[in-house]
N, C-alpha and C positions, 0 to 999 in steps of 0.2 A: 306609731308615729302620730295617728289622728288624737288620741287625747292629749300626749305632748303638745299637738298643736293646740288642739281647744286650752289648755291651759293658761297657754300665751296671748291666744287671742280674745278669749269671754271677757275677762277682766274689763283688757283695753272697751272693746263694744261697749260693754255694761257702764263703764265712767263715761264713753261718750252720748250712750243713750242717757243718762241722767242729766247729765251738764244739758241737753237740748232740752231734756223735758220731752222726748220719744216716745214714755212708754205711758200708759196712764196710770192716776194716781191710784185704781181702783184693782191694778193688779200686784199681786203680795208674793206670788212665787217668782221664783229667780230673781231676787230684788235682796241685794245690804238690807239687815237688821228689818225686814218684815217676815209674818209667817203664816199660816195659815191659822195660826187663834188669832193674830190680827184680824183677818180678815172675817172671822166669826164674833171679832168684839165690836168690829164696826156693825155687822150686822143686828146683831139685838143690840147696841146703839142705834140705831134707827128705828128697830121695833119699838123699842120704849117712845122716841118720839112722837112716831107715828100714832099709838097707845094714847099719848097724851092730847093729841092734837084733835081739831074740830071736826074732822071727816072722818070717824072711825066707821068702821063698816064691818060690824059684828064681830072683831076682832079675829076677823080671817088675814092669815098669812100666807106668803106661797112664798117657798125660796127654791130657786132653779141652779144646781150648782154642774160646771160642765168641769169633768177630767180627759181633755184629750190624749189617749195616748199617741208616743210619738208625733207630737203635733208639728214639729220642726220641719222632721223627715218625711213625712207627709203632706207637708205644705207646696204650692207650686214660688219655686224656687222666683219664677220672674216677677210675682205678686210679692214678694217679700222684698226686692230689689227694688221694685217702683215704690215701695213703702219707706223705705232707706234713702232712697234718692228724696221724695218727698220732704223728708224731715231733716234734710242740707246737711247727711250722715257725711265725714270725712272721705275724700276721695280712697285713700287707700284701705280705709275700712271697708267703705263700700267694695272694695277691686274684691279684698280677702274674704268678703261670706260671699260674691256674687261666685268667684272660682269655687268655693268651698262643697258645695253638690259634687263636682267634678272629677275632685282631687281625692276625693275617699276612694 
């Protein structure tokens, strides 16, 4: 029943989070039509800038890339809900992930 559910409910979230502009533009997973070579094209797109630009600095790079597993499920449910609320997420959306810990 839970993925039935998640079925029915990601979509809706995902269209509402886009329509507000919720998530940032800087993150590429779980997002319509981005990927993670997106997210490696932007970055040496930048390097090259950077390469080009007036403040090179020996051509050291650092890239820090984080994979949280289970980052959801592992999350404190109420931080995520004041997050929601913040970003004036739809009432009933909010009700369904705020229940949604609960009801697994």
């Amino acid at each position: 029943m839970g993925k039935l559910y998640e079925q029915v409910i990601v979509p809706r979230l995902r269209k509402e989070m886009e329509e507000k502009r919720a998530v940032s533009d800087n993150q590429y997973e779980f997002r319509p039509s981005r990927s993670t070579e997106n997210a490696m094209e932007k970055v040496l797109q930048q390097v090259e800038v950077e390469r080009k630009g007036e403040y090179r600095y020996n051509n050291l790079y650092l890239l820090v890339s984080l994979n949280v597993k289970n980052a959801f499920s592992s999350a404190r449910s109420n931080s995520i809900i004041r997050k929601i609320k913040r970003r004036q997420m739809s009432v009933e959306l909010t009700s369904v992930v705020q229940s949604y810990p609960s009801d697994r």
